[in-house]
VEXMARMI-213195 format. One record per residue: residue in three letters; x, y, z of N, C-alpha, C in turn; residue number from 1. Coordinates in Angstrom, 3 decimals, decimal comma, m for minus. Each point is the difference from the previous one (the first is absolute). Layout:
BEGIN
+------+----------+----------+----------+----------+----------+----------+----------+----------+----------+------+
! resn !     n.xx !     n.yy !     n.zz !    ca.xx !    ca.yy !    ca.zz !     c.xx !     c.yy !     c.zz ! resi !
+------+----------+----------+----------+----------+----------+----------+----------+----------+----------+------+
!  Ala !        X !        Y !        Z !        X !        Y !        Z !        X !        Y !        Z !  NUM !
...
+------+----------+----------+----------+----------+----------+----------+----------+----------+----------+------+
***
This chain:
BEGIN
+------+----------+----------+----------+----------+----------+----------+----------+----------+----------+------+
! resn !     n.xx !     n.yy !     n.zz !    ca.xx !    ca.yy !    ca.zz !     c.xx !     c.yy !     c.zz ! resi !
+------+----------+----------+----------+----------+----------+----------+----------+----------+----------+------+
!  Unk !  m14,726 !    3,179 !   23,507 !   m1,291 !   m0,589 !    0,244 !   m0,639 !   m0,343 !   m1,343 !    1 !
!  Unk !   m0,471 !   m1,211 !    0,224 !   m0,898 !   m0,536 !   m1,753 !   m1,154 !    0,009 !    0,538 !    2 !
!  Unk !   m0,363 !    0,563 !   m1,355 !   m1,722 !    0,177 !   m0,439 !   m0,523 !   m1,176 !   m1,081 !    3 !
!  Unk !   m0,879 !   m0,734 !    0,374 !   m1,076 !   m0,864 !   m0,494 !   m1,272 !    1,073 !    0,105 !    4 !
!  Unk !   m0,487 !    0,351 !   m1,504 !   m1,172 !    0,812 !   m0,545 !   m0,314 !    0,298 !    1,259 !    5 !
!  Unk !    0,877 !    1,156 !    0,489 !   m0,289 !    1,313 !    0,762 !    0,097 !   m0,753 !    1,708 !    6 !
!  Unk !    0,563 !   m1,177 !    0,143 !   m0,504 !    0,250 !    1,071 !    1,694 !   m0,238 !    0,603 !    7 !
!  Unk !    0,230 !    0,545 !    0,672 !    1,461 !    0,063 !    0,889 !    0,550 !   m1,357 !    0,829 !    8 !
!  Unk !    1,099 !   m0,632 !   m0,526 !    0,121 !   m0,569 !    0,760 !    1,569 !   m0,148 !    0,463 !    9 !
!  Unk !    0,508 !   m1,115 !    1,171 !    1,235 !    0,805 !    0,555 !    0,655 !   m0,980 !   m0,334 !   10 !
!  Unk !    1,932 !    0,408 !   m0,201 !    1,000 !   m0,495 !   m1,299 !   m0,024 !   m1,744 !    0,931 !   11 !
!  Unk !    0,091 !   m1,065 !   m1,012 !    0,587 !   m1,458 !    0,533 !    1,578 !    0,039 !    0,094 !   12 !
!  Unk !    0,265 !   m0,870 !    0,783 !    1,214 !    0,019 !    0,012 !   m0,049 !   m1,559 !   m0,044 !   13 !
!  Unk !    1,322 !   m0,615 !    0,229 !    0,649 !   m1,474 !   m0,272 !   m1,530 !   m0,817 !    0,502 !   14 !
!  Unk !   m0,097 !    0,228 !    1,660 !   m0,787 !   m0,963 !    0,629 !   m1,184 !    0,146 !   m0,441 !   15 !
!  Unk !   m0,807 !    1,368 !    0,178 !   m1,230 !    0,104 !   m0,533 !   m0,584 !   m0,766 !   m1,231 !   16 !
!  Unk !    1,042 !    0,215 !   m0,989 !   m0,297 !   m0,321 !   m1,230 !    0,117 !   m1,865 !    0,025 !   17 !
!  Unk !    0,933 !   m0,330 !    0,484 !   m0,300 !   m1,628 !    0,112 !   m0,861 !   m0,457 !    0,716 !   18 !
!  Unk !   m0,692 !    0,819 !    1,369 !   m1,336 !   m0,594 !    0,713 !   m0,614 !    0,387 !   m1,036 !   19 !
!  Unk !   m0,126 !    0,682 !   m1,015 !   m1,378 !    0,656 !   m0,929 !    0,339 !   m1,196 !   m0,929 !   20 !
!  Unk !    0,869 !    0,071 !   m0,769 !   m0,287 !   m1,392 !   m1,017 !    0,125 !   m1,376 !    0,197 !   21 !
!  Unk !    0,171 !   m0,313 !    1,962 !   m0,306 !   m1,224 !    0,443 !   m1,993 !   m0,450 !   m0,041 !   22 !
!  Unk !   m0,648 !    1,240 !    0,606 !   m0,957 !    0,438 !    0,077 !   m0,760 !   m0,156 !   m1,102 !   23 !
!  Unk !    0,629 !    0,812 !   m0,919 !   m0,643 !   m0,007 !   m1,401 !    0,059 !   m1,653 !   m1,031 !   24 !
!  Unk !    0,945 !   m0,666 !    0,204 !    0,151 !   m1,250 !   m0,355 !   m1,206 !   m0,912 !    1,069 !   25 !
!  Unk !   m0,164 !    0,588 !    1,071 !   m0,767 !   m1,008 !    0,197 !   m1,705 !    0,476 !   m0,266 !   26 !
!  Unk !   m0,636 !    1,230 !   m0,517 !   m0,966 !   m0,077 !   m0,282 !    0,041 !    0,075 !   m1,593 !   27 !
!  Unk !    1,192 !   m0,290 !   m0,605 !   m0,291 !   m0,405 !   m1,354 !   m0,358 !   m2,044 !    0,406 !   28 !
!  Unk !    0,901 !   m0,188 !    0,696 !   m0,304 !   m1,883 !   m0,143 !   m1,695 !   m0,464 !    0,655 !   29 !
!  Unk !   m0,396 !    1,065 !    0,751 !   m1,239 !   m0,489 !    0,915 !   m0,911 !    0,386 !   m1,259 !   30 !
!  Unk !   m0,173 !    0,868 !   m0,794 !   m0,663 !    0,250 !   m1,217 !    0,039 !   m0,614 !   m1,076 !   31 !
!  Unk !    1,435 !   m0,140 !   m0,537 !   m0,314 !   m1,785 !   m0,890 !   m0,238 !   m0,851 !    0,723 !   32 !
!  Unk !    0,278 !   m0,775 !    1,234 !   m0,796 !   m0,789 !    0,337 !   m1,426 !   m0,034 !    0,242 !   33 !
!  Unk !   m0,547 !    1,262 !    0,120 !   m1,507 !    0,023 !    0,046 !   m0,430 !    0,052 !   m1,488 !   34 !
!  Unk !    0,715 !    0,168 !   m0,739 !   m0,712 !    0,273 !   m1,766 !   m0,087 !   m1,819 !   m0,301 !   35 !
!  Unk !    1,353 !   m0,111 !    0,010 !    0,414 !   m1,431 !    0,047 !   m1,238 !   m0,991 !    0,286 !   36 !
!  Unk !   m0,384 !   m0,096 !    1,171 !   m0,846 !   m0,619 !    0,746 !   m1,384 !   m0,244 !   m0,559 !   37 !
!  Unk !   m0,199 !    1,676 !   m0,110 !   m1,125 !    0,063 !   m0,933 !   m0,250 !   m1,015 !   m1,345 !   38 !
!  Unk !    1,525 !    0,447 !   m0,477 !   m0,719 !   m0,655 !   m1,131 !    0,341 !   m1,696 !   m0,379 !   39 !
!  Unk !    0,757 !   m0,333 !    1,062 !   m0,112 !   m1,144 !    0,080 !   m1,529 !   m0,716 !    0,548 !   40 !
!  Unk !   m0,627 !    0,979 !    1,101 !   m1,457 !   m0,399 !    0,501 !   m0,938 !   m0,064 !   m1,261 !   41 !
!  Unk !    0,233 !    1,125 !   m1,192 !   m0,769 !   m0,212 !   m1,002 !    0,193 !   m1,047 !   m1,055 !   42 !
!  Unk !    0,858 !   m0,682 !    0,437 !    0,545 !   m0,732 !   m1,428 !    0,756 !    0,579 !   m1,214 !   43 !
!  Unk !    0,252 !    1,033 !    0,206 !    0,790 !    0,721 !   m1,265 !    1,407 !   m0,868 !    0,260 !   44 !
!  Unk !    0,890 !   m0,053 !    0,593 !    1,475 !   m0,477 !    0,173 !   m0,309 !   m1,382 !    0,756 !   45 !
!  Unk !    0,727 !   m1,179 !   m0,621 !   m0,099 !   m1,342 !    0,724 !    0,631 !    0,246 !    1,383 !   46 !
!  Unk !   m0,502 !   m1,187 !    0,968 !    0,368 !   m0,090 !    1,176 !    1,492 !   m0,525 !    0,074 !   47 !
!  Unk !    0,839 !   m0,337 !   m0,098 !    0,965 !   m0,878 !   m0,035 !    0,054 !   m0,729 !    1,142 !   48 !
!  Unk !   m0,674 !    0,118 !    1,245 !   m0,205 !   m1,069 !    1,062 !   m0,926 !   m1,284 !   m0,611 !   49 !
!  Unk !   m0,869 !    0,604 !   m0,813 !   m1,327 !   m0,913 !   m0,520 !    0,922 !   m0,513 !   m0,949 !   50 !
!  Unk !    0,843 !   m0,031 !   m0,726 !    0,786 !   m0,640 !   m1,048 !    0,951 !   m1,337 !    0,858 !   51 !
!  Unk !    0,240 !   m0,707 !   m1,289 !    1,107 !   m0,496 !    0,381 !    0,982 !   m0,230 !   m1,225 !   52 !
!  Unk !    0,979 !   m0,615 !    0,313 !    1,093 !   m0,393 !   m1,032 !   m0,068 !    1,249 !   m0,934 !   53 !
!  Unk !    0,196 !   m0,560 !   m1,594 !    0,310 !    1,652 !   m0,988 !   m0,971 !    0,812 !    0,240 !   54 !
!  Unk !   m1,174 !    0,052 !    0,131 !   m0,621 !    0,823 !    0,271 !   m0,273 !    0,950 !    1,181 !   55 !
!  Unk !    0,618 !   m0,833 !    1,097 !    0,614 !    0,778 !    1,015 !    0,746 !    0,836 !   m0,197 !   56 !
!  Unk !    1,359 !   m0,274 !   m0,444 !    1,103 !    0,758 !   m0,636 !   m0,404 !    1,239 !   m1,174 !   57 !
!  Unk !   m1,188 !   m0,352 !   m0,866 !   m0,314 !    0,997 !   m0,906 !   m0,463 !    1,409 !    1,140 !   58 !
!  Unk !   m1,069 !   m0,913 !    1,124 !   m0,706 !    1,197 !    0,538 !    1,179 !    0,821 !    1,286 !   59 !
!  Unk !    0,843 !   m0,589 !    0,217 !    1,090 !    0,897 !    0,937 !    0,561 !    1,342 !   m1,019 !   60 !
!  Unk !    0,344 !   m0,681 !   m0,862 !    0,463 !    0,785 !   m1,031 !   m0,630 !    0,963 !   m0,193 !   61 !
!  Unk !   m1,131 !    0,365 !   m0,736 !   m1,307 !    0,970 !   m0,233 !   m0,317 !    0,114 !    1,268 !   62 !
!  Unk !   m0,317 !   m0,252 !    1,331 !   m0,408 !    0,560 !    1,164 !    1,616 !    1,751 !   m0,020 !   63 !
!  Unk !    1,433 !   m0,621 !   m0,194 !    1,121 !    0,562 !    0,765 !   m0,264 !    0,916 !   m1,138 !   64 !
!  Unk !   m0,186 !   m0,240 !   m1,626 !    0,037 !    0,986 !   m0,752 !   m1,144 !    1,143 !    0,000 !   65 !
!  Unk !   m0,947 !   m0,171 !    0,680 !   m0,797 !    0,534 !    0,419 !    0,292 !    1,010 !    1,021 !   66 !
!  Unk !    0,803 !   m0,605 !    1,057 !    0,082 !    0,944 !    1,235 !    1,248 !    1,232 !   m0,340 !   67 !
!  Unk !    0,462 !   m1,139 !   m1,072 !    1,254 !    1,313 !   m0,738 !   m0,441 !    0,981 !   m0,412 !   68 !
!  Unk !   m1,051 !   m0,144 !   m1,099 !   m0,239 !    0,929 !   m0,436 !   m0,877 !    1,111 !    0,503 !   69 !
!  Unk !   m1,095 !   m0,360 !    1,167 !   m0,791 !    0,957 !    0,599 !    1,242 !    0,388 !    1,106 !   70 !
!  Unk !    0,888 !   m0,261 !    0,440 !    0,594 !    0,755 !    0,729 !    0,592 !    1,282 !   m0,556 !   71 !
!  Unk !    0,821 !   m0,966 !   m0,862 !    0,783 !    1,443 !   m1,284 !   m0,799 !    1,033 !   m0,243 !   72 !
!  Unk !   m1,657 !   m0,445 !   m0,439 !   m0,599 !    1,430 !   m0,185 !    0,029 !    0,531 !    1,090 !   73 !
!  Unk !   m0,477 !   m0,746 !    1,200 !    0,024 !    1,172 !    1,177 !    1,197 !    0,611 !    0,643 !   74 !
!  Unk !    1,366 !   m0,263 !   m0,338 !    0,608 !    0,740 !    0,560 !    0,197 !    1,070 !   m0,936 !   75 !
!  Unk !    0,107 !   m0,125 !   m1,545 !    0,140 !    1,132 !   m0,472 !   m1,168 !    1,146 !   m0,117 !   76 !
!  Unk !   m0,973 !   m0,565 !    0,477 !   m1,263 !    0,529 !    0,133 !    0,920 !    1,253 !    1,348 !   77 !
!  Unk !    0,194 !   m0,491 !    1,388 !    0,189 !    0,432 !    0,820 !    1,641 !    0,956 !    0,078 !   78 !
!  Unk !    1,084 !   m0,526 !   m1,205 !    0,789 !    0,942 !    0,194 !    0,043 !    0,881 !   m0,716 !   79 !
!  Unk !   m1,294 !    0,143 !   m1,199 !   m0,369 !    1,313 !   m0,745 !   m1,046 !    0,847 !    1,092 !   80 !
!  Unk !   m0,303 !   m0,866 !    0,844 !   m1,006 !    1,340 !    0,435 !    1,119 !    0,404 !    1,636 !   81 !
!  Unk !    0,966 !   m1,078 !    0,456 !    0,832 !    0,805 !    0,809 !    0,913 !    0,171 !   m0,133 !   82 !
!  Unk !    0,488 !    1,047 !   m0,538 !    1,413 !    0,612 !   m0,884 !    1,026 !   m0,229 !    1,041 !   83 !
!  Unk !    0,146 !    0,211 !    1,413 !    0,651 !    0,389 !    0,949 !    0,791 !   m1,467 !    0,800 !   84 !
!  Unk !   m0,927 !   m1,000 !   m0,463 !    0,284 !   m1,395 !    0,730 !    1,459 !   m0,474 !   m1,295 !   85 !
!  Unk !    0,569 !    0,194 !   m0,124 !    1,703 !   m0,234 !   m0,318 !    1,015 !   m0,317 !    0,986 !   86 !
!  Unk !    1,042 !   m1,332 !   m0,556 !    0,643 !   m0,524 !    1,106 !    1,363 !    1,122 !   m0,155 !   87 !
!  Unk !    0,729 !   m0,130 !   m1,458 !    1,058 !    0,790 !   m0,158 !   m0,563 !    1,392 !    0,501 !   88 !
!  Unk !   m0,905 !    0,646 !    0,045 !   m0,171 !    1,404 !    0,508 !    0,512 !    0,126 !    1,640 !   89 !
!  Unk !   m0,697 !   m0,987 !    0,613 !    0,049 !   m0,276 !    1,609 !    1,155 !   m0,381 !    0,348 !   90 !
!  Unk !    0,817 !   m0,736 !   m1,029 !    1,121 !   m0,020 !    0,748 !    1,344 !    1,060 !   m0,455 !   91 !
!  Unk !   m0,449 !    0,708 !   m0,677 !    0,498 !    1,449 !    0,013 !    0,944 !   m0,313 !   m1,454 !   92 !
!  Unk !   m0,592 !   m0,785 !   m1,228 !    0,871 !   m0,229 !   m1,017 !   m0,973 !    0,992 !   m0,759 !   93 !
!  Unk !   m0,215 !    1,326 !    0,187 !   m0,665 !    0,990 !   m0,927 !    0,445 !   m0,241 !   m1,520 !   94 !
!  Unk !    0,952 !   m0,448 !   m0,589 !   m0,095 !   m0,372 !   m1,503 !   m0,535 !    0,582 !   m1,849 !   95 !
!  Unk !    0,587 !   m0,232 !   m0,468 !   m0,864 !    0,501 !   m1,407 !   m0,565 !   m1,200 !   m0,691 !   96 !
!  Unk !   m0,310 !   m0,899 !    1,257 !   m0,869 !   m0,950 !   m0,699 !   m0,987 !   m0,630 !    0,376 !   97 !
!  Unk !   m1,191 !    0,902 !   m0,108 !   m1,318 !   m0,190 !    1,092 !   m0,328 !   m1,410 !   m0,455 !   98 !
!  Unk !   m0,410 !   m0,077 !   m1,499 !   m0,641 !   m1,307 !   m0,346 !    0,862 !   m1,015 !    0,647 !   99 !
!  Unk !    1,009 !   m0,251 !    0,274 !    0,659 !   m0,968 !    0,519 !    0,062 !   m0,575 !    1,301 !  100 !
!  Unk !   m0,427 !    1,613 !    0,897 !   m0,799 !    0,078 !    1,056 !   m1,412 !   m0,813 !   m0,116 !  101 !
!  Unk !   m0,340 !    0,503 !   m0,857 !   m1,852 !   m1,161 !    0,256 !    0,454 !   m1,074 !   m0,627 !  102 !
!  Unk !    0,464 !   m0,340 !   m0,741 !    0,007 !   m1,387 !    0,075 !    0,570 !   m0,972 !    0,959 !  103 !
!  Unk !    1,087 !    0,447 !    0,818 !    0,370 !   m0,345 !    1,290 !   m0,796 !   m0,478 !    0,523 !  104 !
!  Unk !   m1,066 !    1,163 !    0,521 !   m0,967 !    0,036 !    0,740 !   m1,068 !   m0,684 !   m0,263 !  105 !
!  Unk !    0,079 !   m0,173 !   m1,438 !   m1,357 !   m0,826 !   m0,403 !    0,407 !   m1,978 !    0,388 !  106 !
!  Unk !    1,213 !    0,036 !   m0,124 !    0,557 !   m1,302 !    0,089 !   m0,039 !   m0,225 !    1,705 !  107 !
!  Unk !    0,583 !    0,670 !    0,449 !   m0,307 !   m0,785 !    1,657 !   m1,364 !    0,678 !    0,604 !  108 !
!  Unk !   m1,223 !    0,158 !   m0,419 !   m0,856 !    0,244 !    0,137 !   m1,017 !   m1,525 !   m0,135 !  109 !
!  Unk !    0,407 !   m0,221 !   m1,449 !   m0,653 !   m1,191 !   m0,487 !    0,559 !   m1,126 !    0,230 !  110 !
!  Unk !    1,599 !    0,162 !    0,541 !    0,924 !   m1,108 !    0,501 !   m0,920 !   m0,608 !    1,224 !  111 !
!  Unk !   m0,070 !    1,785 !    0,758 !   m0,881 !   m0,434 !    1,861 !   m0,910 !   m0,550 !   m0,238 !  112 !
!  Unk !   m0,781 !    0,136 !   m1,210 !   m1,674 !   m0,536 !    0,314 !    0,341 !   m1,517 !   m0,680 !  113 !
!  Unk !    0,478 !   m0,522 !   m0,826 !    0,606 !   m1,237 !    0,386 !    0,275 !   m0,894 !    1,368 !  114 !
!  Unk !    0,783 !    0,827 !    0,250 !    0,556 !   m0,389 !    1,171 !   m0,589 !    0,014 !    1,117 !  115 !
!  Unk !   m1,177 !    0,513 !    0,290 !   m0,975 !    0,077 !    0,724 !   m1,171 !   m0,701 !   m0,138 !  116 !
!  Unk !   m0,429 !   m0,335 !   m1,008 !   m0,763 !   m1,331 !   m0,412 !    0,620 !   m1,194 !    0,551 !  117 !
!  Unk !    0,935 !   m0,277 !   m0,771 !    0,811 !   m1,567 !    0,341 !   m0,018 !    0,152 !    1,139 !  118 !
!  Unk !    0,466 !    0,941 !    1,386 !    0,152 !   m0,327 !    1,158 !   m1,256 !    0,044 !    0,548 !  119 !
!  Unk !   m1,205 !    0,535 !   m0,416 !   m1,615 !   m0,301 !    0,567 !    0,035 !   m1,094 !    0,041 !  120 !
!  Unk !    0,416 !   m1,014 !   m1,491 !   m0,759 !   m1,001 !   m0,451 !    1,112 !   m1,060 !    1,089 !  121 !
!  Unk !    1,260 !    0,114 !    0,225 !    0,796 !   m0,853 !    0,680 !   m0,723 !   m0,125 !    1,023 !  122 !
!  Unk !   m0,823 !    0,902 !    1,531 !   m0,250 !   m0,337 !    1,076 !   m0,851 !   m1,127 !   m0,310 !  123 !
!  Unk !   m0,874 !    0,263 !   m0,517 !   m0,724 !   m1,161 !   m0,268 !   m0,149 !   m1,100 !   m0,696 !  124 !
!  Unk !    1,178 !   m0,263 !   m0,495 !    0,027 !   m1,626 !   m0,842 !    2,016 !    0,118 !    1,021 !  125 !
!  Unk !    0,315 !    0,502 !    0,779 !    0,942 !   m0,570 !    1,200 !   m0,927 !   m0,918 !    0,969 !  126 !
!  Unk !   m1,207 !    0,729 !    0,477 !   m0,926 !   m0,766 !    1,400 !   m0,655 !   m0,952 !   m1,040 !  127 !
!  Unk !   m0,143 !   m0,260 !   m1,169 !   m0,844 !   m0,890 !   m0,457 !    0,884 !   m1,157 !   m0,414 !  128 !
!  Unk !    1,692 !    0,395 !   m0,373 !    0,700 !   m1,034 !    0,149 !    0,355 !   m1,337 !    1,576 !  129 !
!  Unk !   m0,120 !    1,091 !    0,747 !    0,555 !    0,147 !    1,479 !   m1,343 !   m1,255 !    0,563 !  130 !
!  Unk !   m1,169 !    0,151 !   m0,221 !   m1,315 !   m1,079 !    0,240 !    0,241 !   m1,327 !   m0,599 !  131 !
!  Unk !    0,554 !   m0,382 !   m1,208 !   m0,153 !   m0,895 !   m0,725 !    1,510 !   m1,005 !    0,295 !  132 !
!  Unk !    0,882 !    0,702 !    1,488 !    0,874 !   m1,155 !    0,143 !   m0,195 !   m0,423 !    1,113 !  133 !
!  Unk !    0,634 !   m1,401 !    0,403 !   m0,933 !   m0,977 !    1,096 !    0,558 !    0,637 !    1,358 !  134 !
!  Unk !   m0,821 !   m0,211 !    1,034 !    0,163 !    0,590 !    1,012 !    1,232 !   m1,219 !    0,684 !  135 !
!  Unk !    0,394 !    0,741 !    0,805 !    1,419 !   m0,627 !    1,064 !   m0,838 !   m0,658 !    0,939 !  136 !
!  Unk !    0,317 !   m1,283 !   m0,041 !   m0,812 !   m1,689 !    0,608 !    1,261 !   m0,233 !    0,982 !  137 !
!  Unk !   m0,375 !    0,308 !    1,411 !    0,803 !   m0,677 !    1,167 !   m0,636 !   m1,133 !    0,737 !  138 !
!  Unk !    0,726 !   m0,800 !    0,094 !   m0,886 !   m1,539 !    0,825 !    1,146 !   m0,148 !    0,998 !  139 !
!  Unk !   m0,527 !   m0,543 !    1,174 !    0,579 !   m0,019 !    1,121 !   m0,644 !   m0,197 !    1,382 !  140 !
!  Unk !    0,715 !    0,185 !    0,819 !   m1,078 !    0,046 !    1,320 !    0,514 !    1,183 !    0,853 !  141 !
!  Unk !   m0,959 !    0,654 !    0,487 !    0,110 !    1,666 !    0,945 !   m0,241 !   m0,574 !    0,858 !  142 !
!  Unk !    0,532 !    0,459 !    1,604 !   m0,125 !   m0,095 !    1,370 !   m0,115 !    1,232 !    0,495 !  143 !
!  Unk !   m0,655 !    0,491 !    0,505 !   m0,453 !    1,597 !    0,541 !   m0,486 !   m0,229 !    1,517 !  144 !
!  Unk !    1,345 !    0,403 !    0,682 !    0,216 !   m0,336 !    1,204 !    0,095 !    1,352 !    0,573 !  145 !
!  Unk !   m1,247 !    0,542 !    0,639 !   m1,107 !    1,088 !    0,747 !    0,519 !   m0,192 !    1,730 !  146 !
!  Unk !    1,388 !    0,652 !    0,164 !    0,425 !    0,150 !    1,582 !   m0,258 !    1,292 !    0,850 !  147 !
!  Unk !   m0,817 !    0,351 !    0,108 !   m0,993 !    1,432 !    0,324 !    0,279 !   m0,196 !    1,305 !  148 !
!  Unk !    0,516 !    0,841 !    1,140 !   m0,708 !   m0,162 !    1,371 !   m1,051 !    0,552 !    0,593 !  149 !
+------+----------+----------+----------+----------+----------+----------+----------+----------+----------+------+
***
């Protein structure tokens, strides 16, 4: 059983631990996107929608290097304060090489919250592609022949 400052908690195993750092990847991405947001609402980081051409391209750039880097702090933020969330531990590679363990962990952590952004951002520029092609035009003549007794 692992202890986080005194308080008890019960061992992860394979599954636990991947619903926990599916979980955990996604309230690291909902948090840079809310920092994000912010400070795009303030004007600190360009819009890159409001851009166009190079300057578009400058602001994608600095928007993604941005989300890199507040993620990175927060996951290592989160796998110093949860010792226990390790992938090689869970899947039973106990090892003499913890650090190699967190960095694992730090990599598909920050891999998911990637990967969880881009697929937010896909639903909605898929239906916004999906509007902008022409609708299916049938011409013809219908006969709707109603033999009810």
């Amino acid at each position: 059983m692992a202890t986080i400052k005194g308080v008890n908690l019960m061992k992860l195993d394979g599954i636990s631990t991947t619903a926990l750092i599916a979980l955990a990847a996604f309230a690291v991405d909902r948090i840079v996107s809310a920092l994000l947001f912010t400070l795009l609402y303030i004007h600190v980081l360009a819009d890159p929608d409001a851009k166009s051409g190079s300057d578009q391209i400058a602001a994608a750039r600095t928007y993604k290097l941005a989300y890199f880097i507040a993620s990175l702090i927060l996951v290592v933020l989160l796998l110093q304060s949860f010792s226990s969330i390790r992938i090689l531990a869970a899947m039973g590679l106990r090892g003499d090489a913890p650090l190699l363990d967190e960095i694992l962990t730090g990599i598909v952590l920050l891999g998911g919250t990637e990967r969880l952004g881009e697929w937010m951002k896909s639903d909605g520029a898929e239906s916004g592609a999906a509007s902008t092609e022409q609708p299916i035009q049938v011409t013809g003549k219908l006969t709707l022949d109603d033999k009810r007794p």
